[in-house]
BAFITI-888578 format. One record per residue: residue number from 1; residue in three letters; x, y, z of N, C-alpha, C in turn. Coordinates in steps of 0.02 Angstrom, whole numbers. Each point is the difference from the previous one (the first is absolute). Layout:
residues N
<atom NUM 'Ala' <X Y Z> <X Y Z> <X Y Z>>
...
***
This chain:
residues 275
<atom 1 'Unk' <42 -60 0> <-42 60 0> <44 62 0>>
<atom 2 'Unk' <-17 26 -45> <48 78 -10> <-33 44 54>>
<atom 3 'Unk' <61 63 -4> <-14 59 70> <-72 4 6>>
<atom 4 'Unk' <-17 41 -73> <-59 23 -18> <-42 -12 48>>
<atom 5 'Unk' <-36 -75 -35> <-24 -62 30> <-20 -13 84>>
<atom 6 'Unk' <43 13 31> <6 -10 59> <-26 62 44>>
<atom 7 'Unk' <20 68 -32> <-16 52 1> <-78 11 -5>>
<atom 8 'Unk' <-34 -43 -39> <-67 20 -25> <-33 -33 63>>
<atom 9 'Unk' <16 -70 3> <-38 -45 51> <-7 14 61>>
<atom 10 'Unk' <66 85 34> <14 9 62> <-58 31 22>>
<atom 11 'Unk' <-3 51 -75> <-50 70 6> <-73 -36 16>>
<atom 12 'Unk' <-6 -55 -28> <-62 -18 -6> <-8 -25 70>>
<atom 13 'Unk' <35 -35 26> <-10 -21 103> <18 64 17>>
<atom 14 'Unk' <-6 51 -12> <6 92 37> <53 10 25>>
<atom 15 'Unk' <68 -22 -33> <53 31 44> <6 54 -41>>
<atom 16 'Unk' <-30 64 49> <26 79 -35> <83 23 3>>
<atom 17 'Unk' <38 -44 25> <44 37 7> <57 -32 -34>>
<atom 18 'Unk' <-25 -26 -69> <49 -42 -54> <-29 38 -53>>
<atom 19 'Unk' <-55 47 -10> <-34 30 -54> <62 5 -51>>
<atom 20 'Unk' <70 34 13> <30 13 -56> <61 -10 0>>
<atom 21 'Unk' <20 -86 35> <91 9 6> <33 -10 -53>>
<atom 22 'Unk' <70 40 -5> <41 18 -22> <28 -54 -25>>
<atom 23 'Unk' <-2 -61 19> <56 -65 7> <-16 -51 43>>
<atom 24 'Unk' <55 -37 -6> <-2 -75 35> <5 7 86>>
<atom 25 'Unk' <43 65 4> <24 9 88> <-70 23 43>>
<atom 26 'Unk' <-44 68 -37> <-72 19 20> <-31 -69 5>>
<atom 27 'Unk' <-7 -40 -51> <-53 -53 -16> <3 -49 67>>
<atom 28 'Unk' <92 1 20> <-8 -66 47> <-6 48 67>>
<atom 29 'Unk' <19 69 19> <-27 26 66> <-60 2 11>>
<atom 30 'Unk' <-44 -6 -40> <-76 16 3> <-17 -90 7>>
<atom 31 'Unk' <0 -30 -37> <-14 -64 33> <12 -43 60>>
<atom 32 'Unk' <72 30 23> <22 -8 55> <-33 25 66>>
<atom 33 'Unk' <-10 70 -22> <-45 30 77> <-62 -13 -17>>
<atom 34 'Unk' <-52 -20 -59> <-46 -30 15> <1 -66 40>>
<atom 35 'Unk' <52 -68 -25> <-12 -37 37> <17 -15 78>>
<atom 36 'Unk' <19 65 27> <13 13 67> <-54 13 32>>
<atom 37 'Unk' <-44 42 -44> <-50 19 36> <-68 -51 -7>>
<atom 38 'Unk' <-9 -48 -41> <-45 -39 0> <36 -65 23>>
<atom 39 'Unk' <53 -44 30> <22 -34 37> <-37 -3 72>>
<atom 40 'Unk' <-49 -78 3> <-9 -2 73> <76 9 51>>
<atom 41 'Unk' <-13 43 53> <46 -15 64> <29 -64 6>>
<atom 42 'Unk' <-30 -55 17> <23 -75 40> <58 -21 -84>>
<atom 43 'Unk' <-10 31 -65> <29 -8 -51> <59 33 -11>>
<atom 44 'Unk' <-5 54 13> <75 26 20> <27 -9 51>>
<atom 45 'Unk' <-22 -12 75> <31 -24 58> <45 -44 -28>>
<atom 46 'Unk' <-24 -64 -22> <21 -50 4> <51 -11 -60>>
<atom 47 'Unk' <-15 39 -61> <61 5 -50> <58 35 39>>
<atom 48 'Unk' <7 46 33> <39 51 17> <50 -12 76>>
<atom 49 'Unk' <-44 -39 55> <34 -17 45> <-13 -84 9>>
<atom 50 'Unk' <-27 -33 -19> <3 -67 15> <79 -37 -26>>
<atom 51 'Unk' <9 27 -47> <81 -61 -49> <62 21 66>>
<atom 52 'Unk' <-31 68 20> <53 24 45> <15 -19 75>>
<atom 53 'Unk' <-67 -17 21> <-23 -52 71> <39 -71 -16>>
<atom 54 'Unk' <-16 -16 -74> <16 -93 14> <70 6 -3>>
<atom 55 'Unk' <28 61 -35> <84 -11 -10> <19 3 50>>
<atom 56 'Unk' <-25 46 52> <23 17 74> <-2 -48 52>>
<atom 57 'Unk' <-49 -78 -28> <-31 -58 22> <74 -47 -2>>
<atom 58 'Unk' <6 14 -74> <35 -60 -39> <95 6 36>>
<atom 59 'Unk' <15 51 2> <55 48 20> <-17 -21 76>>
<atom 60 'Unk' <-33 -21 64> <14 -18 50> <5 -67 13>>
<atom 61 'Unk' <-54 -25 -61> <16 -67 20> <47 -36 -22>>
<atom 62 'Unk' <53 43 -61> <63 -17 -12> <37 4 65>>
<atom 63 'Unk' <8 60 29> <52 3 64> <-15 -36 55>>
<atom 64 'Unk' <-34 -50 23> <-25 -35 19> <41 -70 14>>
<atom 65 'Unk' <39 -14 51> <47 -60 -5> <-18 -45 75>>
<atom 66 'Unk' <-27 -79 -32> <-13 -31 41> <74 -46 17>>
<atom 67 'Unk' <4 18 76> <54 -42 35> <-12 -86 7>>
<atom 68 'Unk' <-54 10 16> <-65 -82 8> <-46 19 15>>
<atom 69 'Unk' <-36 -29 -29> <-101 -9 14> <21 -76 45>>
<atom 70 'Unk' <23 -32 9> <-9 -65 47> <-63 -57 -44>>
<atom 71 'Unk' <-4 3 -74> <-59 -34 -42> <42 -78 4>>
<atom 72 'Unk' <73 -8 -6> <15 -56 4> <18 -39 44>>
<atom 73 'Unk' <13 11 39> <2 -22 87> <87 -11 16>>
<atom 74 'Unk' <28 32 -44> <76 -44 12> <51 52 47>>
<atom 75 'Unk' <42 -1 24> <46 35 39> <45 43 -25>>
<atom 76 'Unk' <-16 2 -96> <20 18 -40> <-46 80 -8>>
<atom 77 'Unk' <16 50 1> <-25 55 -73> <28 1 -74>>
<atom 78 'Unk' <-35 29 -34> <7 -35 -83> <45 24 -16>>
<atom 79 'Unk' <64 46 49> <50 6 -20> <57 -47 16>>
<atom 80 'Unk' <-42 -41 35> <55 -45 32> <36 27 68>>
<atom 81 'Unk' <-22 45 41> <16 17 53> <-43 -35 59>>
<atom 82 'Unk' <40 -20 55> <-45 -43 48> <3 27 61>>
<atom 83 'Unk' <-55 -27 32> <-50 24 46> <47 -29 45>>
<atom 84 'Unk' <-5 13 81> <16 -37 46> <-4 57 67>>
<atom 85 'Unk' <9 -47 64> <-1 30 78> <57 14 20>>
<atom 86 'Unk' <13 25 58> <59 17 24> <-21 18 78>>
<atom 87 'Unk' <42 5 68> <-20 16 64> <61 -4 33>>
<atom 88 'Unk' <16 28 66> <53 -3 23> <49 -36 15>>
<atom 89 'Unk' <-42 -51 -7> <7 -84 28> <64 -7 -31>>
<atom 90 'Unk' <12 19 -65> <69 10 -66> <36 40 54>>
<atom 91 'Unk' <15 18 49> <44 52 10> <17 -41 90>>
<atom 92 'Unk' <-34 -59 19> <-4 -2 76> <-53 8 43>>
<atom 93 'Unk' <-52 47 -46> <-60 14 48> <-55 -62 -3>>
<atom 94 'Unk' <-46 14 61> <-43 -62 5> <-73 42 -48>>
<atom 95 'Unk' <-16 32 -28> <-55 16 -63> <-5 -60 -24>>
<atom 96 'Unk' <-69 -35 -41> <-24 -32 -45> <-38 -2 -48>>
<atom 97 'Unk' <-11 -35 -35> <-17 48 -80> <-20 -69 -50>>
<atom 98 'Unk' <-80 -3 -31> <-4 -45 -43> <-39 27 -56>>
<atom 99 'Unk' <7 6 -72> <42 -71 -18> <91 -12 46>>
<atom 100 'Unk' <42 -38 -14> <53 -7 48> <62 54 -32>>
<atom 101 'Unk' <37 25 6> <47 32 -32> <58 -48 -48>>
<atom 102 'Unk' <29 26 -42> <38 -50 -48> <63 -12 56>>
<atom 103 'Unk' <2 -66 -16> <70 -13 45> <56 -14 -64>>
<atom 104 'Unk' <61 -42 16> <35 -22 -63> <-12 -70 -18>>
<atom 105 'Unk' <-48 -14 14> <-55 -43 -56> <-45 -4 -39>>
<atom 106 'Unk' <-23 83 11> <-53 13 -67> <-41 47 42>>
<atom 107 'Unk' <-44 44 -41> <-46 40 24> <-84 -39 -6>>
<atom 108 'Unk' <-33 -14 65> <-45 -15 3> <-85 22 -2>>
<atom 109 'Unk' <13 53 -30> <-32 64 -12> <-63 -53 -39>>
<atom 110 'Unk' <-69 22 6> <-53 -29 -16> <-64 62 -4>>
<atom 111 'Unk' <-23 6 -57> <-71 52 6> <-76 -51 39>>
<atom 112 'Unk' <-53 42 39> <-55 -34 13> <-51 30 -33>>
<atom 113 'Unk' <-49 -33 21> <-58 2 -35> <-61 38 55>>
<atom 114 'Unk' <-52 21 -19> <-6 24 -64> <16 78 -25>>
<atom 115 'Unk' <26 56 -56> <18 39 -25> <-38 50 27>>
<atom 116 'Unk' <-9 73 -55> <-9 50 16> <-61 -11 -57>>
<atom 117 'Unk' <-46 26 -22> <-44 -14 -25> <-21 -80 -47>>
<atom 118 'Unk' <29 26 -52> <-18 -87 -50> <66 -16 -6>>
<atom 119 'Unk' <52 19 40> <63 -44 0> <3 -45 53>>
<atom 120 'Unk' <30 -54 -8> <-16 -53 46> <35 1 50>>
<atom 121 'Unk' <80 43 4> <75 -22 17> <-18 76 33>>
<atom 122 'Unk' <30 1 53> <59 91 42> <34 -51 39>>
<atom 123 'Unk' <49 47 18> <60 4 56> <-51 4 88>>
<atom 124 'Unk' <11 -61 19> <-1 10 65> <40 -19 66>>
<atom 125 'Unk' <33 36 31> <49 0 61> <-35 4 59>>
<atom 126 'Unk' <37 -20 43> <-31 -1 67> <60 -23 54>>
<atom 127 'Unk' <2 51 37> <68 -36 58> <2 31 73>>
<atom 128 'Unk' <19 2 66> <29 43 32> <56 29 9>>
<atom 129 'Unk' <2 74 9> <55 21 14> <40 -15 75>>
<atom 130 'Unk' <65 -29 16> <17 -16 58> <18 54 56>>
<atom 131 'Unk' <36 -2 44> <25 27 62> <88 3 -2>>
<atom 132 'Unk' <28 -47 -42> <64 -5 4> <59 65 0>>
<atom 133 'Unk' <-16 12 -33> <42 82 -29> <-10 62 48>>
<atom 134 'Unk' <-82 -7 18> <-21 71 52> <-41 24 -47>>
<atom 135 'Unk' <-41 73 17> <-16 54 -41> <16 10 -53>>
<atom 136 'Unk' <-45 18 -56> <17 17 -69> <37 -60 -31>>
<atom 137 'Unk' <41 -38 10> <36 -57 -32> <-26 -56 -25>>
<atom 138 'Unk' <-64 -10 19> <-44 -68 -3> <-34 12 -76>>
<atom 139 'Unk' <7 -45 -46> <-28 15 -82> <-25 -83 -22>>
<atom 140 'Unk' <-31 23 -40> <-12 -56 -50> <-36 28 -52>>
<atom 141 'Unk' <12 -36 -78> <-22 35 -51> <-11 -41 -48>>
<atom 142 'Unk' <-26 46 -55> <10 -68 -77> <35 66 -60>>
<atom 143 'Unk' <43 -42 -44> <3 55 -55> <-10 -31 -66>>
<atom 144 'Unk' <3 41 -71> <-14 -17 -44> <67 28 -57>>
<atom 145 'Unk' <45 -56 -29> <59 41 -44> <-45 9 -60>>
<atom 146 'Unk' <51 64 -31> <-55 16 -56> <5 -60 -64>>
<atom 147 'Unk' <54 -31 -17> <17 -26 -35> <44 -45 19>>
<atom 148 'Unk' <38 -60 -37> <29 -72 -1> <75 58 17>>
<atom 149 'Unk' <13 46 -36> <63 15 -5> <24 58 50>>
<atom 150 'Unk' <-56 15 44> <26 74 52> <35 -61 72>>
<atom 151 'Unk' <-19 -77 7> <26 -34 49> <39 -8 -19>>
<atom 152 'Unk' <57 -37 77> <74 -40 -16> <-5 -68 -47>>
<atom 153 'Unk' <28 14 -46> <82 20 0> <12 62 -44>>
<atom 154 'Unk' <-67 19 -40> <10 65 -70> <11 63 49>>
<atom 155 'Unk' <-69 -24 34> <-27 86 49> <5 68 -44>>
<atom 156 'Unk' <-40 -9 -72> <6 63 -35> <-72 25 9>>
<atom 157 'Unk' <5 57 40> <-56 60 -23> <-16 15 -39>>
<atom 158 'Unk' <-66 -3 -2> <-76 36 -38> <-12 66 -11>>
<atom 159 'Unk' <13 42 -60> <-15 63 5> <-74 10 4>>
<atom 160 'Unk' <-63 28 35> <-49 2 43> <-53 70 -32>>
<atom 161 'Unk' <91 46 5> <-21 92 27> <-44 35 -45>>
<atom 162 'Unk' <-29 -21 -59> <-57 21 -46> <-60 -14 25>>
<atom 163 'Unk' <-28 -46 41> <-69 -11 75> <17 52 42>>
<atom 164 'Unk' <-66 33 16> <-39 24 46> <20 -39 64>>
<atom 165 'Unk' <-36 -51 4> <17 -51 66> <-40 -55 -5>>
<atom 166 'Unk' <-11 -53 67> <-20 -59 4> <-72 -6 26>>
<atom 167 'Unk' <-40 -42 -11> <-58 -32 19> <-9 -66 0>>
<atom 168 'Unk' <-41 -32 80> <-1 -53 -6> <-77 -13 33>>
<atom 169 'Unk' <-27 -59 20> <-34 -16 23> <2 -27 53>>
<atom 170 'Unk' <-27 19 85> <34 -22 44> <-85 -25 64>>
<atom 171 'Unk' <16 -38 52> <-35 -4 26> <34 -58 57>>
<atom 172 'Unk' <-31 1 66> <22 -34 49> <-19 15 82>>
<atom 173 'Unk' <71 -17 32> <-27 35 77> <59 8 31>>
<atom 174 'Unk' <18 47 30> <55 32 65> <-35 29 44>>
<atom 175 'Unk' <-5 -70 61> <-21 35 46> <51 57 55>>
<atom 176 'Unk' <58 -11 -28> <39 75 26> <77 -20 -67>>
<atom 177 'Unk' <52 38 3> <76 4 -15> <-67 34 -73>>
<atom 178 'Unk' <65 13 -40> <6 36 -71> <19 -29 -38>>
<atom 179 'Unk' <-32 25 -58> <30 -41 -89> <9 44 -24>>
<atom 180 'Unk' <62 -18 -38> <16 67 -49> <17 -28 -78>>
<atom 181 'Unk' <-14 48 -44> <30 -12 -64> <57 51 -9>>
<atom 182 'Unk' <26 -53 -40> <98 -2 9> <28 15 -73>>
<atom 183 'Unk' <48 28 -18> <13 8 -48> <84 -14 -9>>
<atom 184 'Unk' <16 -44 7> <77 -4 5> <53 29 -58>>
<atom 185 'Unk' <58 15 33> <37 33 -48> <86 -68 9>>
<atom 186 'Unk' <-22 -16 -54> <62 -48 6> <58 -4 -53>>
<atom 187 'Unk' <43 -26 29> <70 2 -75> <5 -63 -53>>
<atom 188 'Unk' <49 -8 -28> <-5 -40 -55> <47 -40 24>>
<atom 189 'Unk' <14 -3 73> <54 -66 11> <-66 -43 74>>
<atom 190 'Unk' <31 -84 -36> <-40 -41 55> <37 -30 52>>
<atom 191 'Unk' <-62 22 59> <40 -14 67> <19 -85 2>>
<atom 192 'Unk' <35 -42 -17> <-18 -68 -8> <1 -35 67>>
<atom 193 'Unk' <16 28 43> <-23 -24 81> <-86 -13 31>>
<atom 194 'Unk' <-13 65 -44> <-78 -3 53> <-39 -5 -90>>
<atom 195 'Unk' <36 -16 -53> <-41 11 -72> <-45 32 -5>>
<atom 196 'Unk' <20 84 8> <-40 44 -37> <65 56 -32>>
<atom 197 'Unk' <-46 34 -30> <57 48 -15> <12 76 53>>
<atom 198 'Unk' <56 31 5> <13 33 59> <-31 68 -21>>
<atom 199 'Unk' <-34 1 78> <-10 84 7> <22 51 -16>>
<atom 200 'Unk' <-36 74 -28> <52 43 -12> <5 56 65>>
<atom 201 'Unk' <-71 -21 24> <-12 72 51> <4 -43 88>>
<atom 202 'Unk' <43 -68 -16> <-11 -20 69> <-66 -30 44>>
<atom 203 'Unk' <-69 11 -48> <-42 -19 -7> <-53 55 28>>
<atom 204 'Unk' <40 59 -9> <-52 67 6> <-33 8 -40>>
<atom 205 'Unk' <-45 -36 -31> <-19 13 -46> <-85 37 -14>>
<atom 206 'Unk' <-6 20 -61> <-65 41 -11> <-57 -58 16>>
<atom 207 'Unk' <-55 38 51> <-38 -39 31> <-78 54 -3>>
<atom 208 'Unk' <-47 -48 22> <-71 23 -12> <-29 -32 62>>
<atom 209 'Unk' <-22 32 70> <-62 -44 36> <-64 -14 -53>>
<atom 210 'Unk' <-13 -57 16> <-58 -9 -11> <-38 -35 43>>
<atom 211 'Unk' <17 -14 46> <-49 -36 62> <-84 50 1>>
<atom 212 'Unk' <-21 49 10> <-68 25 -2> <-21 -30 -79>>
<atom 213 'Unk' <33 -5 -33> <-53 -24 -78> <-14 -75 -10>>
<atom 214 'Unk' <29 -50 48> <-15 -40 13> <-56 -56 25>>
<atom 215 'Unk' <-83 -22 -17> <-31 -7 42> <-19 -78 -18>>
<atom 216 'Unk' <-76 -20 22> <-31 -55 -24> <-10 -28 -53>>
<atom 217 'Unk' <-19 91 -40> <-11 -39 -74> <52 52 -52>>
<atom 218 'Unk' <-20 -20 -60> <67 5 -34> <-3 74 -29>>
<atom 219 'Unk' <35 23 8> <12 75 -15> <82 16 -50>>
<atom 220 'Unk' <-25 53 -55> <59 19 -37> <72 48 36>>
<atom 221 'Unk' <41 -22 9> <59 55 26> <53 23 -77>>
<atom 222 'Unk' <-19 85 18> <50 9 -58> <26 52 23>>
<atom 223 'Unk' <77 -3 -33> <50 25 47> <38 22 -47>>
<atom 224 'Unk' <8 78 2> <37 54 -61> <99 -37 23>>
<atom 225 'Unk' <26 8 -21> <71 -25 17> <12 76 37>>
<atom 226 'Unk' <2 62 -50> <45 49 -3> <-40 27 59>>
<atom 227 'Unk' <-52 0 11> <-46 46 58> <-21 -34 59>>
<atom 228 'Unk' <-7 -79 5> <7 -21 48> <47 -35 55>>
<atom 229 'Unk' <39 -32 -46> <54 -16 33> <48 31 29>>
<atom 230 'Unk' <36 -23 72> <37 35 23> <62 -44 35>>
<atom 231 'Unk' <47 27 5> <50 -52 27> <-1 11 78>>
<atom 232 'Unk' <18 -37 42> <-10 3 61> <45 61 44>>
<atom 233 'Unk' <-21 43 48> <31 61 42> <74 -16 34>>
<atom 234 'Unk' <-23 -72 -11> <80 -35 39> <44 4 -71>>
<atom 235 'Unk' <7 12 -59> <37 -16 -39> <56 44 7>>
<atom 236 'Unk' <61 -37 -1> <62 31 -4> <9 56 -61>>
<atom 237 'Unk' <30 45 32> <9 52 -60> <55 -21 -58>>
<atom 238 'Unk' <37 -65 -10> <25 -33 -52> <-57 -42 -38>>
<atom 239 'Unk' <-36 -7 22> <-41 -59 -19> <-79 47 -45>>
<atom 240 'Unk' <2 55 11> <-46 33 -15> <-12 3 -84>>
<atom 241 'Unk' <-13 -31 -53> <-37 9 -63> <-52 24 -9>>
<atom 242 'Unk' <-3 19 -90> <-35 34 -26> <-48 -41 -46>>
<atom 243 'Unk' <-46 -11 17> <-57 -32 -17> <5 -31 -70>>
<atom 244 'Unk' <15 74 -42> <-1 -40 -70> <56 -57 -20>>
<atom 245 'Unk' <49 -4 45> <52 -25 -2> <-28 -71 -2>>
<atom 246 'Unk' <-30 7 64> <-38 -77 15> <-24 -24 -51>>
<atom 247 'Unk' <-50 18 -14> <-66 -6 -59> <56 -30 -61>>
<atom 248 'Unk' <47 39 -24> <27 -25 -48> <60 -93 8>>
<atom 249 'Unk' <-8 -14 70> <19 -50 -5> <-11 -57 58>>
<atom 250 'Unk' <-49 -9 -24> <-59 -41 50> <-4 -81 -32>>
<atom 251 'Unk' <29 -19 82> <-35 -93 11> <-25 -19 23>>
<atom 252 'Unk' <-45 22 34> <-56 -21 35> <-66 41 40>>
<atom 253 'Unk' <-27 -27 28> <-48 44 51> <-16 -48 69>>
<atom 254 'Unk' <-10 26 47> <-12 -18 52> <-59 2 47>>
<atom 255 'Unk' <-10 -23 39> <-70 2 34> <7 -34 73>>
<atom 256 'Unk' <38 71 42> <21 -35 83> <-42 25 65>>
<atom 257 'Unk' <-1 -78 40> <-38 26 43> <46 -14 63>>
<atom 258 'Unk' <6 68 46> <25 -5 66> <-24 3 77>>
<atom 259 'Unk' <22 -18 42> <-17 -4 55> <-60 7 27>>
<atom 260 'Unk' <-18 -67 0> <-90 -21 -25> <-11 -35 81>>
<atom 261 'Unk' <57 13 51> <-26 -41 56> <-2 -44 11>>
<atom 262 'Unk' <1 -49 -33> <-4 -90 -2> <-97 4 -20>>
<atom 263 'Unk' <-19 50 -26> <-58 -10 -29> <-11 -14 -59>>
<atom 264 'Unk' <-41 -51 -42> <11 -28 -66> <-38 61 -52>>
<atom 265 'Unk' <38 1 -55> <0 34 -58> <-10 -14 -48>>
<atom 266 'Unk' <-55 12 -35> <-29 -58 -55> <-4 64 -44>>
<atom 267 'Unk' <19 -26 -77> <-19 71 -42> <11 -51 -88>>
<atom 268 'Unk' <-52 23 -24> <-13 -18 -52> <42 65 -62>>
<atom 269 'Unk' <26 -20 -66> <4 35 -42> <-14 -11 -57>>
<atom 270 'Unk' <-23 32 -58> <-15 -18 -70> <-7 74 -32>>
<atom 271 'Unk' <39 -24 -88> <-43 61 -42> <79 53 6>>
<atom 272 'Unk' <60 -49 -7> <37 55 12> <26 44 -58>>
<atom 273 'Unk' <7 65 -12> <-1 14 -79> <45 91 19>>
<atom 274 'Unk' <27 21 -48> <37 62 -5> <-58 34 -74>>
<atom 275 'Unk' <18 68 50> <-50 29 -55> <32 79 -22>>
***
């Protein structure tokens, strides 16, 4: 259909304000602000900001990194980093802690049943903290390496520092002591005595209470790295790092509970993921 043409058919649906264009540039401004102005609303909404909502959708649920959902029940995460306990008991103290802690016959680490919604599998621990040590000294915990290769004998760090921070799914009972999430800062040489790899901060490391978010039923904890975490008031002024430092070379995470009284500590986890 020539200009003309198109021109004739406009006049005839009453657009007065194409009566006499000049050209192709008049012809397409005038069609243009007509169809602005006869466009339902919910029609331009949705051309104009919807592609921009799902990209903004699509773009989080890219950054989105699951550590374990617990869907397969194994001691494993799908990076090949494994689960396991730990308590003072490793050091002399009388603390106890099940599943049992790895000795040098293997780690006996086991998920129970049943999960966090339609997953069948979470992490569940349960132990007392002892008397042996005194005040503040009494622990027991579980941690999670991020990968096969941040343990002894590689012990290579995970660069992390592009996440916001962590979320998990947590639920249980302390009827007194504290749990904290742990963020260890460790080196690339393995302790082969106690088989882990060695501390960098002495084990001052960036920490989160979470004992109040803790209850019966299962509740989300999410925890900014850069804004919540803090390293402990006792930390030596050698030992003091800079967060991003951490973040950029990370093997694990932690989840410790201390001086609980000889009262039992039961705490469920699932749903663990970086976001």
């Amino acid at each position: 259909m020539e200009e003309k043409d198109v021109i004739k058919k406009l006049e005839e649906a009453c657009l007065p304000e194409i009566d006499t264009p000049k050209g192709k540039l008049s012809l397409k401004m005038a069609l243009l602000e007509k169809a602005a102005r006869k466009k339902p609303f919910w029609d331009v909404f949705i051309k104009r900001y919807v592609p921009s909502a799902v990209l903004a959708f699509a773009v989080a649920v890219m950054t989105v990194y699951v550590v374990d959902n617990m869907d397969s029940g194994s001691k494993f995460n799908r990076q090949g980093g494994m689960w396991s306990t730990y308590s003072d008991a490793q050091e002399g103290g009388d603390s106890t802690v099940w599943p049992p802690a790895p000795t040098k016959s293997g780690n006996g680490f086991i998920m129970s049943s049943p999960g966090f919604g339609y997953a069948k599998y979470a992490v569940h621990v349960t132990g007392r903290t002892g008397s042996k040590f005194g005040l503040n000294y009494n622990y027991l915990g579980f941690l999670v390496r991020f990968s096969a290769e941040t343990e002894c004998p590689v012990c290579k760090g995970v660069d992390i520092s592009k996440y916001t921070g962590i979320r998990f799914k947590i639920k249980g009972s302390l009827p007194s002591g504290k749990l904290s999430f742990i963020l260890p800062y460790e080196s690339g040489e393995c302790d082969r005595v106690n088989v882990t790899c060695k501390s960098l901060t002495e084990y001052a490391d960036y920490e989160k209470d979470i004992t109040p978010l803790v209850t019966g039923n299962w509740a989300t904890v999410t925890i900014d790295f850069r804004n919540a975490l803090k390293q402990p008031s006792w930390t030596p002024a050698k030992n003091l790092v800079n967060i991003e430092k951490v973040l950029q070379n990370v093997h694990l995470f932690k989840w410790q509970y201390e001086n609980g009284n000889g009262s039992l500590a039961d705490i469920w986890l699932a749903q663990v993921e970086l976001y």
